[in-house]
Backbone as numpy.savetxt, mean C-alpha at the origin, in Angstrom:
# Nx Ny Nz CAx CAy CAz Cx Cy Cz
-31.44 14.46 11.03 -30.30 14.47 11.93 -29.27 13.39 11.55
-29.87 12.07 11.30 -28.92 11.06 10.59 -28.00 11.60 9.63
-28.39 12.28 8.73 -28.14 12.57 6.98 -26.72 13.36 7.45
-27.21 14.68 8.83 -26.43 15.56 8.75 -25.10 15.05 9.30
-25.43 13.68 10.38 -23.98 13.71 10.91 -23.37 12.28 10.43
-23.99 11.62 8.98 -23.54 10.92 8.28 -22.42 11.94 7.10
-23.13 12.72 6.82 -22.54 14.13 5.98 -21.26 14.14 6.73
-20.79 14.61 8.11 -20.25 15.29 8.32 -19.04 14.28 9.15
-19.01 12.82 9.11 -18.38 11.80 9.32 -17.73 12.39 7.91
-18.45 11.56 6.83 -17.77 11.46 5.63 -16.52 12.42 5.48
-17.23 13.58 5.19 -16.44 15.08 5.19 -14.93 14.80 6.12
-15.63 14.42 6.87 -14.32 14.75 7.87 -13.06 13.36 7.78
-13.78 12.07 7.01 -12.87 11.13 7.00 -12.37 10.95 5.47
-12.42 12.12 4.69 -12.11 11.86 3.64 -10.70 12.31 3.38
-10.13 13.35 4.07 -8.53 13.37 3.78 -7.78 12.16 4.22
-8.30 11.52 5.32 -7.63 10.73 5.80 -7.55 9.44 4.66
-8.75 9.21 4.06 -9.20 7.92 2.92 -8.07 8.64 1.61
-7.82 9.23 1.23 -7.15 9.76 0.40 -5.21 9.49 1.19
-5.43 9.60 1.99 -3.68 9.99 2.37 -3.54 8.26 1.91
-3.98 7.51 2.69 -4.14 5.94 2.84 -3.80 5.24 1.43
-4.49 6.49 0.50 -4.20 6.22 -1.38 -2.74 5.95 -1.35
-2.17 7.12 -1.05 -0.90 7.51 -1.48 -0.38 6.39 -0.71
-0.23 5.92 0.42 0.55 4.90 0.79 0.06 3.32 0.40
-1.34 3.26 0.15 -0.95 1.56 -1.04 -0.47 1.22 -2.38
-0.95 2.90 -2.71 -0.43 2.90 -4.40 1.53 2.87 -3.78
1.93 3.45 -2.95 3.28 2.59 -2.76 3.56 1.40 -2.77
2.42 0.80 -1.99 2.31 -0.36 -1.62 2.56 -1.42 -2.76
1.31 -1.13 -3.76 1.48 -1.29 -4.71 2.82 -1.19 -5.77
3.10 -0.46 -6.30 4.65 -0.12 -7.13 5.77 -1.09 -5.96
6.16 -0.68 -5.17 7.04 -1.52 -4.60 7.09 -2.51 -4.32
5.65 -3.40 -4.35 5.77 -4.70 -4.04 6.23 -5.14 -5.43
5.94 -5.25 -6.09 5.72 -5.28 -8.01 7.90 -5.57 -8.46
8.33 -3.80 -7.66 9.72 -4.09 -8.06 10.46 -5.09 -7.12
9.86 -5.12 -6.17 10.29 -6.10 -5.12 10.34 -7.31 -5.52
9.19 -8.04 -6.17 9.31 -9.02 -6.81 9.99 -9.61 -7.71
10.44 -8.28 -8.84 11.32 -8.43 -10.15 12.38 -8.06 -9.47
12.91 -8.09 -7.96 14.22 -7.04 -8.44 15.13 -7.81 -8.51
16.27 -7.93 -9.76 17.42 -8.37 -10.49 17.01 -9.55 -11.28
15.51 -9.32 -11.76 14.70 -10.51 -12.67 14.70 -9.86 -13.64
15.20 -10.36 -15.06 14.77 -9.63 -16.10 13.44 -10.03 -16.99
12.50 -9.50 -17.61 11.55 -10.21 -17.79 10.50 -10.63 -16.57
10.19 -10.30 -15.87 9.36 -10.55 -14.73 8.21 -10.22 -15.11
7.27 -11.25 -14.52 5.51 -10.90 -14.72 5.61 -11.14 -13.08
4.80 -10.06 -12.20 4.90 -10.22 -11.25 3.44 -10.63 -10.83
3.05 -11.41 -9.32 2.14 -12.14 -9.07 0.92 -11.06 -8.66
-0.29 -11.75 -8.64 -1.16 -10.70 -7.85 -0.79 -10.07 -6.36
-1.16 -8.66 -6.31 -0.45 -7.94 -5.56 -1.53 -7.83 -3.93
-0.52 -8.40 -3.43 -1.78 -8.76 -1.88 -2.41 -7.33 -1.77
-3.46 -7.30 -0.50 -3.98 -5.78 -0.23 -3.10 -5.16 0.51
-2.98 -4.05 0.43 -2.03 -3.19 1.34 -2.58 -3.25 2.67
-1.57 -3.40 3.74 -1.43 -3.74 4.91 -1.88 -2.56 5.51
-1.82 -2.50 6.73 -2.20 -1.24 7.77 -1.09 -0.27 8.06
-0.91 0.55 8.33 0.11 1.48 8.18 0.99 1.24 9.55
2.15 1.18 9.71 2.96 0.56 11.11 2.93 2.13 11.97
2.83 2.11 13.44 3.36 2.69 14.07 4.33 4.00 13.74
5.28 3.45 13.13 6.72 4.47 12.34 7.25 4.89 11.37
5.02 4.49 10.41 4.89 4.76 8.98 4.27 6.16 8.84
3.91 6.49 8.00 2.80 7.45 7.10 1.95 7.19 6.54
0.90 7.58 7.08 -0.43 6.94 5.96 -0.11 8.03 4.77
0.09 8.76 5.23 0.47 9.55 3.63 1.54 9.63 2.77
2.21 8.76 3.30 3.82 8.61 2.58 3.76 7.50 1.42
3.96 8.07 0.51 4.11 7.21 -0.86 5.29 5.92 -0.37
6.33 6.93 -0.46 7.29 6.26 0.09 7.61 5.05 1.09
6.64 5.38 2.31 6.91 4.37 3.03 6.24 3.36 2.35
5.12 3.47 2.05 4.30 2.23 1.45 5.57 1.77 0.64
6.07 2.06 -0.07 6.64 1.78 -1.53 7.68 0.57 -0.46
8.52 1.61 0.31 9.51 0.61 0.76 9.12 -0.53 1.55
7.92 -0.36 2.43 7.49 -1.73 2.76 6.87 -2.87 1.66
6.37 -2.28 0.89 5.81 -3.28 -0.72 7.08 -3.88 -1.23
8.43 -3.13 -1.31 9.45 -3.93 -2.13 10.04 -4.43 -1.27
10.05 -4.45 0.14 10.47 -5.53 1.14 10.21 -6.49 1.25
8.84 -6.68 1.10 7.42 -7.84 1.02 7.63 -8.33 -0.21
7.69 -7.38 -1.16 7.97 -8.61 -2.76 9.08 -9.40 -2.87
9.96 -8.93 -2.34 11.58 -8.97 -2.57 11.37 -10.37 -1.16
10.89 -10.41 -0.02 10.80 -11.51 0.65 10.06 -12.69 0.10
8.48 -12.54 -0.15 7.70 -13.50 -1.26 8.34 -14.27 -1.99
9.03 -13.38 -2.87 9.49 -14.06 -4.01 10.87 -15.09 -3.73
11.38 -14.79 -2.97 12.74 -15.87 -2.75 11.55 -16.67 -1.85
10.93 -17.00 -0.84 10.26 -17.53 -0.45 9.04 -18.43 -0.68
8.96 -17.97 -2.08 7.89 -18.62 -2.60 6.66 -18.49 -2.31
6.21 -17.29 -1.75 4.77 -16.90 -0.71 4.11 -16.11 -1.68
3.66 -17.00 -3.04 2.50 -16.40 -3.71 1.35 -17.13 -3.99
């Protein structure tokens, strides 16, 4: 009985673990240009973990991730918060 409704958690929380992809791998890329942006030559810093998805985001939106990551880099970096 364990197995079956360990099975069937999984199953059922796996689109959701996947959408979550698509919005850190934003997370990711945008923090990155956020950091370089109008740097030429930029090595950018280690890239924090992606945050929790806001209220008026998408866990499945590339996009939003992206634009909150290059908000966050683009703040860091004049700030010095690495």
């Amino acid at each position: 009985m364990r197995t079956l409704l360990l099975v069937l958690v999984l199953t059922l929380s796996a689109p959701h673990l996947s959408s979550i992809t698509q919005y850190c791998d934003g997370w990711k890329e945008g923090y990155k240009e956020g950091w370089c942006y109008g740097i030429y030559a930029c090595a950018t810093p280690m890239i924090p973990m992606c945050p929790m998805v806001r209220m008026n985001e998408s866990a499945s939106s590339y996009k939003d991730g992206y634009n909150r990551g290059f908000k966050q880099g683009d703040f860091d970096r004049r700030n010095n918060n690495y």
